[in-house]
KOLTILO-975820 format. One record per residue (C-alpha): y, x, z; residue in three letters; residue number from 1. Coordinates in nm, 2 decimals. Each point is the difference from the previous one (the first is absolute). Example, Ala and Ser with C-alpha at 12.3 -4.5 7.8 and 13.67 -1.06 7.14 Angstrom:
-0.45 / 1.23 / 0.78 / ALA / 1
0.34 / 0.14 / -0.07 / SER / 2
END
This chain:
2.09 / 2.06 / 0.33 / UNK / 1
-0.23 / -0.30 / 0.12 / UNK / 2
-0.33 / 0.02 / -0.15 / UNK / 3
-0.04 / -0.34 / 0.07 / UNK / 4
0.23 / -0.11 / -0.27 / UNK / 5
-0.11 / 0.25 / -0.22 / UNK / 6
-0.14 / -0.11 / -0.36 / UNK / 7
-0.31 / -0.05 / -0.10 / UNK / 8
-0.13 / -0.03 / -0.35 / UNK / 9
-0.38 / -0.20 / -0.05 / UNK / 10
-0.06 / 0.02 / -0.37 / UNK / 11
0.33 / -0.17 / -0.19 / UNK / 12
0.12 / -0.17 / 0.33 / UNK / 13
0.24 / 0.18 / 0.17 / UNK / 14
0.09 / -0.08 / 0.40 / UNK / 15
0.32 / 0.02 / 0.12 / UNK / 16
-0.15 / 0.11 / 0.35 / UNK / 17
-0.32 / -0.01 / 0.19 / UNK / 18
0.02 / -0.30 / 0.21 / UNK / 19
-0.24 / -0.30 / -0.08 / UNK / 20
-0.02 / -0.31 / 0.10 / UNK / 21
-0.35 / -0.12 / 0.06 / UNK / 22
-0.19 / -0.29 / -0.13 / UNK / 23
0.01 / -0.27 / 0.25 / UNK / 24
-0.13 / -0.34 / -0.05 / UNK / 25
0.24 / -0.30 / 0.02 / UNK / 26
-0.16 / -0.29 / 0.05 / UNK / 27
0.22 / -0.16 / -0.24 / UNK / 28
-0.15 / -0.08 / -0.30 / UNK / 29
-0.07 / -0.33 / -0.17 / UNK / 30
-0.36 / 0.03 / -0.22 / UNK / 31
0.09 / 0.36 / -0.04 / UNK / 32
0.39 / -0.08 / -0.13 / UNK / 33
0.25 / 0.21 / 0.12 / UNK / 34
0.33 / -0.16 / 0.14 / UNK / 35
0.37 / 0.07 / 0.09 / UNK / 36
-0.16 / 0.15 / 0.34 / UNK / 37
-0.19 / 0.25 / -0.19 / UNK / 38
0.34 / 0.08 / -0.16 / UNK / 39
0.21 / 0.05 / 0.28 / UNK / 40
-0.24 / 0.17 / 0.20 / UNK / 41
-0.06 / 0.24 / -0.25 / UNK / 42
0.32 / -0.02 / -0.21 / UNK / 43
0.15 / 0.10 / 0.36 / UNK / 44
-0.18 / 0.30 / 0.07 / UNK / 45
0.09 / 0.18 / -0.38 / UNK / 46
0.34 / -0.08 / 0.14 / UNK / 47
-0.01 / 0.18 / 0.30 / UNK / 48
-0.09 / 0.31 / -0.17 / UNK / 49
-0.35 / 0.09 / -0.03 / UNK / 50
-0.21 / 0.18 / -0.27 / UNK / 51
-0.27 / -0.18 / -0.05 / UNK / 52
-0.13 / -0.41 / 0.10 / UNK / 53
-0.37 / -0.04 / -0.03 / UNK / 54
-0.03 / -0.42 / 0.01 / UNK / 55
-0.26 / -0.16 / 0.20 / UNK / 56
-0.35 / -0.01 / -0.03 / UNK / 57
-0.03 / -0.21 / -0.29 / UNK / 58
-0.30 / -0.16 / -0.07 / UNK / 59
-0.19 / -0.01 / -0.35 / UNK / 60
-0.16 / -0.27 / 0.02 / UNK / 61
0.03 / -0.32 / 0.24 / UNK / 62
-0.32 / 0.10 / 0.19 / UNK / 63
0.16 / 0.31 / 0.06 / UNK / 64
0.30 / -0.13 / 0.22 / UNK / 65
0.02 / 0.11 / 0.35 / UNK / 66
0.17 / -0.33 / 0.06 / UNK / 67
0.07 / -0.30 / -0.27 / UNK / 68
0.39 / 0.11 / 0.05 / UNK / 69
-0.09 / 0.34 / -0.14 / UNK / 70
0.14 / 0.11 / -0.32 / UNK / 71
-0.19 / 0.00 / -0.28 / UNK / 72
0.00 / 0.15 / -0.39 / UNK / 73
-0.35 / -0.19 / -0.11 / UNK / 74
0.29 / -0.25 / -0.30 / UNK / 75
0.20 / 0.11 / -0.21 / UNK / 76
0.25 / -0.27 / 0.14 / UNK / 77
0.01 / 0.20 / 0.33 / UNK / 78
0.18 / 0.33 / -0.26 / UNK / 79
0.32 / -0.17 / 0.01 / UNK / 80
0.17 / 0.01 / 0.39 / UNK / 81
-0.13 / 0.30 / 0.05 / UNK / 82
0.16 / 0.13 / -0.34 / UNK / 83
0.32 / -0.10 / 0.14 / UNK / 84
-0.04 / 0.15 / 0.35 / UNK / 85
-0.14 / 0.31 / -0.20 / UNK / 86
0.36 / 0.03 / -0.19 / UNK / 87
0.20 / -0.03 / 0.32 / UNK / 88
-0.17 / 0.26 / 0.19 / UNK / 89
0.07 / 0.22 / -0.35 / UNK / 90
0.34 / -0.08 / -0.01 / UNK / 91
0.03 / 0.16 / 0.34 / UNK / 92
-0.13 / 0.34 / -0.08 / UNK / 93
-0.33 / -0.08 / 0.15 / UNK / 94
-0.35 / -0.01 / -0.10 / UNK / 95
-0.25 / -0.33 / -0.03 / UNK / 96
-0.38 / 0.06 / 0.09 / UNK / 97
-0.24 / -0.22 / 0.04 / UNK / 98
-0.33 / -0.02 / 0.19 / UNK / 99
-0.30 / -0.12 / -0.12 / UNK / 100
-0.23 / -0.20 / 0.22 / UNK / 101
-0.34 / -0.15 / 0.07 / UNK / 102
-0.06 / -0.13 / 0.38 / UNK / 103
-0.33 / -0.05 / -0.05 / UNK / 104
-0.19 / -0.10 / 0.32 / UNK / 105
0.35 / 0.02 / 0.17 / UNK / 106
0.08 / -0.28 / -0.24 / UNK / 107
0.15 / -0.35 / 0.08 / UNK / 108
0.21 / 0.03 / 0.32 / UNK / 109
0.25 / -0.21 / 0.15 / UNK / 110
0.34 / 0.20 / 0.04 / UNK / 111
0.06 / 0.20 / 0.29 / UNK / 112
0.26 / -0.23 / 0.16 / UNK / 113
-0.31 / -0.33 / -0.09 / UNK / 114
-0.25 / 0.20 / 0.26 / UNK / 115
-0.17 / 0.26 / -0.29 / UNK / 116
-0.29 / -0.20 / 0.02 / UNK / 117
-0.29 / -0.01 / -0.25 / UNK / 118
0.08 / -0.33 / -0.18 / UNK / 119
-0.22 / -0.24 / -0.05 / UNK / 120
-0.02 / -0.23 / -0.34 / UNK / 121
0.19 / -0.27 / 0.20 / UNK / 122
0.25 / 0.23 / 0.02 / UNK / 123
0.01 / 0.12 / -0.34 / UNK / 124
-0.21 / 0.30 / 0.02 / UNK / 125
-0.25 / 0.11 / -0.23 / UNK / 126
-0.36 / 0.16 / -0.02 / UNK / 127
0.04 / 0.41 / 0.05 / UNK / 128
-0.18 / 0.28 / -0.18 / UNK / 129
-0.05 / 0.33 / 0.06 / UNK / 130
-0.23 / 0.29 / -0.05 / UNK / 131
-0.31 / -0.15 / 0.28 / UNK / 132
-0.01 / -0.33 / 0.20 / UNK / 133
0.15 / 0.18 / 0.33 / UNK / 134
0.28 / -0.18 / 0.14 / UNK / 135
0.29 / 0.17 / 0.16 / UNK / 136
0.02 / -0.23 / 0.31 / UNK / 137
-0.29 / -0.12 / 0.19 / UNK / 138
0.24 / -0.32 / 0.04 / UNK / 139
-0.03 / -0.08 / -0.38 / UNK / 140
-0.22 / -0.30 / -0.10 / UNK / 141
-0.15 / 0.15 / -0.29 / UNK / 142
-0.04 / 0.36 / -0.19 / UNK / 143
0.14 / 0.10 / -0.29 / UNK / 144
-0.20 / -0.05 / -0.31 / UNK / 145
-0.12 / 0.37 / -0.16 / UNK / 146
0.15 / 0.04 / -0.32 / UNK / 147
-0.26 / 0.01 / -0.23 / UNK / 148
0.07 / 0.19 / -0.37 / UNK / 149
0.15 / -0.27 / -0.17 / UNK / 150
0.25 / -0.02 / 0.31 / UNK / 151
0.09 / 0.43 / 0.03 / UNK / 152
0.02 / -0.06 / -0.40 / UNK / 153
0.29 / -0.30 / 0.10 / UNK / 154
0.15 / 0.22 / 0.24 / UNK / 155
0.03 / 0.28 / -0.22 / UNK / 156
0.18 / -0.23 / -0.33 / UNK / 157
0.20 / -0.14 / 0.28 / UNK / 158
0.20 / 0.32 / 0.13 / UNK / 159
-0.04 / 0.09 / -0.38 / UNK / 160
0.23 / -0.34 / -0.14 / UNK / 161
0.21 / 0.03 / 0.32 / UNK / 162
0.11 / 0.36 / -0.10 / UNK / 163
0.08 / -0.14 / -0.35 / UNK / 164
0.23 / -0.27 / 0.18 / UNK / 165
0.19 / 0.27 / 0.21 / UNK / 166
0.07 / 0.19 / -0.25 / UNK / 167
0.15 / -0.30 / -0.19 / UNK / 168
0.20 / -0.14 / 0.32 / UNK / 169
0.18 / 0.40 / 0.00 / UNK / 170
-0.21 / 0.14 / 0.26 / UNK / 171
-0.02 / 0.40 / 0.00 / UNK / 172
-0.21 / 0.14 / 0.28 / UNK / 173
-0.35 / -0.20 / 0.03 / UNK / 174
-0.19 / 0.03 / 0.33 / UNK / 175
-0.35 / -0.10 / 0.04 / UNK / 176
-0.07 / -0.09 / 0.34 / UNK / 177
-0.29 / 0.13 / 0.09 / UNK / 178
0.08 / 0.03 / 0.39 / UNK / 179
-0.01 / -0.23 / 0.34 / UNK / 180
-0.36 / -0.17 / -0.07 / UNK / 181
0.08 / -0.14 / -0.31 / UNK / 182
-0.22 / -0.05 / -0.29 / UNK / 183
0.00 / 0.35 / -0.18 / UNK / 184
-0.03 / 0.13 / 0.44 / UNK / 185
-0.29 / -0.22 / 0.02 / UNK / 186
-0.19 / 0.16 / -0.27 / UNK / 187
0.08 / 0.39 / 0.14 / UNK / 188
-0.11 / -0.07 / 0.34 / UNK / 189
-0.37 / -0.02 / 0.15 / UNK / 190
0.09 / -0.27 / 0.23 / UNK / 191
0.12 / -0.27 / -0.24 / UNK / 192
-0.20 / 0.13 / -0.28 / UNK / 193
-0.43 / -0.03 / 0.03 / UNK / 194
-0.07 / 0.01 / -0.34 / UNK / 195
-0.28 / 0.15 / -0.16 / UNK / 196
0.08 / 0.04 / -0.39 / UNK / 197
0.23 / 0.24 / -0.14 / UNK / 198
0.33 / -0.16 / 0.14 / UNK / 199
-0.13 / 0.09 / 0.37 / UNK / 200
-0.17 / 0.31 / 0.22 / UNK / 201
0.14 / 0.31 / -0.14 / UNK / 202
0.32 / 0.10 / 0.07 / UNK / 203
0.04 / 0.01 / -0.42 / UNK / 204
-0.13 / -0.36 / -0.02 / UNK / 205
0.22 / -0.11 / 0.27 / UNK / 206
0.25 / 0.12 / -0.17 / UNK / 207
-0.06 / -0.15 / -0.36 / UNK / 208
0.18 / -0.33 / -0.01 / UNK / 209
0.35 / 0.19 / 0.11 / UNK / 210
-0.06 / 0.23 / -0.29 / UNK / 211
-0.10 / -0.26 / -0.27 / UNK / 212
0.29 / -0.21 / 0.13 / UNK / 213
0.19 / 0.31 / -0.06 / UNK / 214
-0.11 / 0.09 / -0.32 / UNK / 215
0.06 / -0.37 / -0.15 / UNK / 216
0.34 / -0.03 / 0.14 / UNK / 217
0.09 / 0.35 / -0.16 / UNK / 218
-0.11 / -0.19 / -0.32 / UNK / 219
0.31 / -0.19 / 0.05 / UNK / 220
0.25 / 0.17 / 0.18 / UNK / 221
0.17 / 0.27 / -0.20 / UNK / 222
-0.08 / 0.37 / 0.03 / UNK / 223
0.36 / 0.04 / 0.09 / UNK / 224
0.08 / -0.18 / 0.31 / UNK / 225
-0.14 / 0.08 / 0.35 / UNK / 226
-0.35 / -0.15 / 0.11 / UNK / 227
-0.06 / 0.04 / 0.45 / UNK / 228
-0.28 / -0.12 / 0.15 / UNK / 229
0.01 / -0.16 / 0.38 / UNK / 230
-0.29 / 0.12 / 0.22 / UNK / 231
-0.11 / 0.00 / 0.33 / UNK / 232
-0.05 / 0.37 / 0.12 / UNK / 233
-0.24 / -0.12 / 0.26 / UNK / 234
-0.13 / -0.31 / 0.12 / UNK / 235
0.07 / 0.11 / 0.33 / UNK / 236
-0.41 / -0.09 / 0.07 / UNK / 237
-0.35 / 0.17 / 0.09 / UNK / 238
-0.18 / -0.02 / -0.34 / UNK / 239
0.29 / -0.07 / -0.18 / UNK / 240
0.22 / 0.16 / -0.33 / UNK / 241
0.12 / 0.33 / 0.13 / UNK / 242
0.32 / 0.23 / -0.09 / UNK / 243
-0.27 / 0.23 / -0.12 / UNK / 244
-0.10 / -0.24 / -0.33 / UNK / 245
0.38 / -0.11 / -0.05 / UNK / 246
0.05 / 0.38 / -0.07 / UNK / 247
-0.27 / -0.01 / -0.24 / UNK / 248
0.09 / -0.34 / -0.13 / UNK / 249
0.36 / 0.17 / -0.04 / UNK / 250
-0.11 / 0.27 / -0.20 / UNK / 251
-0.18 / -0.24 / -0.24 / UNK / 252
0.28 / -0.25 / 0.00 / UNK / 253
0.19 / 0.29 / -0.16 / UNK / 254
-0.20 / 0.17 / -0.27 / UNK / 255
0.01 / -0.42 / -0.09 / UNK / 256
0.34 / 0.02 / -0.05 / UNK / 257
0.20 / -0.16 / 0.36 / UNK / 258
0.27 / 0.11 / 0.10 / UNK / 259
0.02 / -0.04 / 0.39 / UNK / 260
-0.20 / -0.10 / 0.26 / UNK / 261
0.16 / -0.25 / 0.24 / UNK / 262
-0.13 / 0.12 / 0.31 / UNK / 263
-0.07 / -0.31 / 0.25 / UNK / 264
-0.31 / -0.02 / 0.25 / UNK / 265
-0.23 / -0.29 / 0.21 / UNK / 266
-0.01 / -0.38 / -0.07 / UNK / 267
-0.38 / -0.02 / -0.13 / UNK / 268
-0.14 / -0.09 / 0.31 / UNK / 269
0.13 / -0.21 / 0.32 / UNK / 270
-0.14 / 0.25 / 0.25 / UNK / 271
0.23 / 0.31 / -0.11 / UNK / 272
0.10 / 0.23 / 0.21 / UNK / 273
0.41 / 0.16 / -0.10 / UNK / 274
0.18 / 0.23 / 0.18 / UNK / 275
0.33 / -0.18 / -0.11 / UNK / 276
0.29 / 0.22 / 0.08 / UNK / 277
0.24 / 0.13 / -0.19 / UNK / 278
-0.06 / 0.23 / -0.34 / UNK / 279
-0.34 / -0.17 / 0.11 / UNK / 280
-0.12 / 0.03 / -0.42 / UNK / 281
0.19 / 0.30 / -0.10 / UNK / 282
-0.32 / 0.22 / 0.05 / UNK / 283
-0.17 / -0.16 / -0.22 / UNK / 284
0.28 / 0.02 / -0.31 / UNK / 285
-0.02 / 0.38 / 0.08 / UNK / 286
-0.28 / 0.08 / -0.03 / UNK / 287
-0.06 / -0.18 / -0.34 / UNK / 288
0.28 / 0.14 / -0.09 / UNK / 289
-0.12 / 0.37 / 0.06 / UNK / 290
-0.34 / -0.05 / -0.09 / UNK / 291
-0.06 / -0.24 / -0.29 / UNK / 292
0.41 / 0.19 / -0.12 / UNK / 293
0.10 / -0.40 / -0.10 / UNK / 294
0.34 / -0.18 / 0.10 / UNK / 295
-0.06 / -0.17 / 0.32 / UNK / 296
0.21 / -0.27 / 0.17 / UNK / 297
0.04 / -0.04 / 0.43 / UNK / 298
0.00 / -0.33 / 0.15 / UNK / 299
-0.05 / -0.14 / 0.36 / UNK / 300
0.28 / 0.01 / 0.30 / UNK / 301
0.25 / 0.19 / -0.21 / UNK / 302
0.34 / -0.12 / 0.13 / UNK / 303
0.26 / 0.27 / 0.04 / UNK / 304
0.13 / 0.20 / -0.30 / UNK / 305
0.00 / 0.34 / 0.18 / UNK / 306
-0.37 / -0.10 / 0.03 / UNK / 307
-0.05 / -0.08 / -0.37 / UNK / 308
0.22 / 0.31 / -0.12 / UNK / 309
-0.22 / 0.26 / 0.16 / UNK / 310
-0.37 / -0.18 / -0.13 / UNK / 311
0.18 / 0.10 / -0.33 / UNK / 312
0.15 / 0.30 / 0.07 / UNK / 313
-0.33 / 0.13 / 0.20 / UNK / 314
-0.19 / -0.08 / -0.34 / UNK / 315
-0.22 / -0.26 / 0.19 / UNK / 316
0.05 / -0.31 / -0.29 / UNK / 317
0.23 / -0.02 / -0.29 / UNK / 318
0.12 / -0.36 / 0.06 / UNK / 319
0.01 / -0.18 / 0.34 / UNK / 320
-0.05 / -0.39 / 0.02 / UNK / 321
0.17 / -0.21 / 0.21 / UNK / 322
-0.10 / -0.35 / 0.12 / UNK / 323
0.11 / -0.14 / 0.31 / UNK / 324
0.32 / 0.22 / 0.03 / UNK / 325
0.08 / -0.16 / -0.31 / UNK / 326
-0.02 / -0.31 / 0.13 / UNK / 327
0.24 / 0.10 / 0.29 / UNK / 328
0.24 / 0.19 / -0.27 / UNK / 329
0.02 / -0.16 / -0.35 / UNK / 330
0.27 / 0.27 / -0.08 / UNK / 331
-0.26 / 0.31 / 0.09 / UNK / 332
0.08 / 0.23 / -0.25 / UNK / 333
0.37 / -0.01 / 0.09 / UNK / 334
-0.01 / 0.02 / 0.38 / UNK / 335
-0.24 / 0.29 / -0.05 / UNK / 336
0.20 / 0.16 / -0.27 / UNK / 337
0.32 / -0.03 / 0.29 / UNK / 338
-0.19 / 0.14 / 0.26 / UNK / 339
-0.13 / 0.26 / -0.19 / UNK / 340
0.32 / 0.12 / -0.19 / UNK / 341
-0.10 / -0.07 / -0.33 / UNK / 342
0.26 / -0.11 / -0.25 / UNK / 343
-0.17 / -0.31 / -0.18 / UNK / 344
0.14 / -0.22 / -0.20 / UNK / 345
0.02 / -0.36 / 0.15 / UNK / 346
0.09 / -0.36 / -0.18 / UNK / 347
0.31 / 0.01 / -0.15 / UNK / 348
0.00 / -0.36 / 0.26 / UNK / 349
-0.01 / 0.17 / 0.34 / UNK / 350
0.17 / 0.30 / -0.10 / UNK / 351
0.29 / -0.06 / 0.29 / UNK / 352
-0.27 / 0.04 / 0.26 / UNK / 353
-0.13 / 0.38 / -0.12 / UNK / 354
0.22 / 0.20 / 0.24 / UNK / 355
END
């Protein structure tokens, strides 16, 4: 019996199997409105038989958009596509999550296929913040501004209201991303983070905006449904966050109440250094798993199922996260579910094909 499409229970949510497919940013978005792309792209992935679809990186505030086509839950008008993509993906047997986002100095970008360049306010870009004036490009005209208290007290009402709003639209996994240099990153790591009052220096300092973002969006997000957090298990950098603190950080995140630890790595700084190959991350999920004893999930160059079945079956994650395979396969969960031998049940629609 595949392991792979085992169940998995989080709480009240219950996953049909153990395949994921991983927050990745669109580009689509029109002042943080969700579209008909949003809902195919998605809508066709719940089709194609997967347990779980964690939606983009979805900013919670405008200033927290990687890009101004970046979906965004900061209005109460934004609730209402996503509500409808959210029932689809339901009505498939699937699972809607959501991930919970603040770019901070990685903020205001043109889209990958526009260059990815800093944007200017020509352009339509905006002012960053983060947790000290250090830019993450020497090629950037000006540093970020340092959040001062009034600013980490925004932050934290922002991921706060944008929980309330998931919830709402019929999300029921919320991810804070706290991974790949963004905001939440910025604060853990020495080299985006200089500051000198009790949000910076220690390792438990560094670590306090995740956990008061955490504790506030635990305020609205029922004790019931699944809560992950995103991180980077290294920075991949001398002087940087190590796999050593996200262990800690692990065991901490738990006795708070999360549920799994997305396990992700690098994209603080520009001068990384990854040995990208494949099952690259996997390390990383393991040993959180073994050591902090939370649900971890795999990502990164994960692209065959025999290769996903035996991270499961070897106890290395719980979950594995697919991104760019997906992107190859919108029908994932049923190619690997053939390949595999597992009996699944597919859409009534393309029933004819399951041979």
């Amino acid at each position: 019996m595949s392991q792979l499409f085992s169940i998995h229970q989080l709480k009240s949510v219950i996953l049909k199997n153990r395949i994921v497919i991983s927050p990745m940013c669109q580009y689509s978005a029109v002042d943080g409105f969700a579209n008909n792309w949003h809902l195919v792209h998605l809508g066709a992935r719940a089709a194609g038989g997967v347990g779980l679809i964690i939606q983009e990186a979805t900013a919670v505030s405008p200033e927290g958009r990687i890009s101004p086509g970046d979906l965004g839950l900061w209005n109460d008008a934004q609730i209402e596509k996503l509500k409808e993509i959210n029932h689809f993906i339901l009505e498939q047997n699937s699972v809607p999550g959501i991930q919970l986002a603040h770019a901070g100095r990685k903020a205001s970008c043109a889209a990958p296929w526009q260059g990815g360049h800093k944007l200017t306010e020509a352009e339509g870009g905006w002012r960053t913040v983060a947790p000290s004036p250090i830019r993450f490009s020497d090629r950037e005209e000006l540093p970020p501004l340092e959040l001062d208290k009034e600013g980490i007290a925004k932050v934290i009402a922002d991921f706060k209201a944008a929980t309330k709003r998931s919830l709402a639209a019929g999300y029921k996994v919320v991810e804070l991303h706290a991974a790949h240099g963004y905001l939440l990153h910025q604060f853990m790591s020495p080299l985006s983070n200089e500051r000198t009052d009790e949000y910076g220096g220690s390792f438990e300092n560094r670590i306090r905006l995740l956990l008061e973002v955490t504790e506030a969006v635990q305020t609205e997000w029922p004790a019931d449904l699944p809560l992950f957090v995103r991180i980077s298990g290294t920075d991949w950098a001398d002087g940087g966050w190590t796999l050593d603190e996200s262990v800690a950080l692990a065991k901490i995140l738990k006795e708070k109440g999360v549920d799994l630890i997305d396990c992700s790595s690098g994209g603080l700084v520009y001068w990384q250094k990854i040995p990208v190959e494949p099952n690259y991350q996997v390390f990383i999920a393991e040993r959180i798993k073994k050591e902090a004893h939370i649900c971890t999930g795999a990502v990164g160059l994960i692209t065959e199922a025999q290769q996903a079945e035996a991270i499961v079956a070897e106890g290395k994650a719980d979950l594995v996260l697919f991104a760019r395979e997906s992107l190859r396969d919108a029908h994932l969960g049923l190619t690997f579910a053939h390949e595999l031998g597992a009996d699944v049940v597919w859409p009534k629609q393309y029933e004819r094909a399951k041979l």
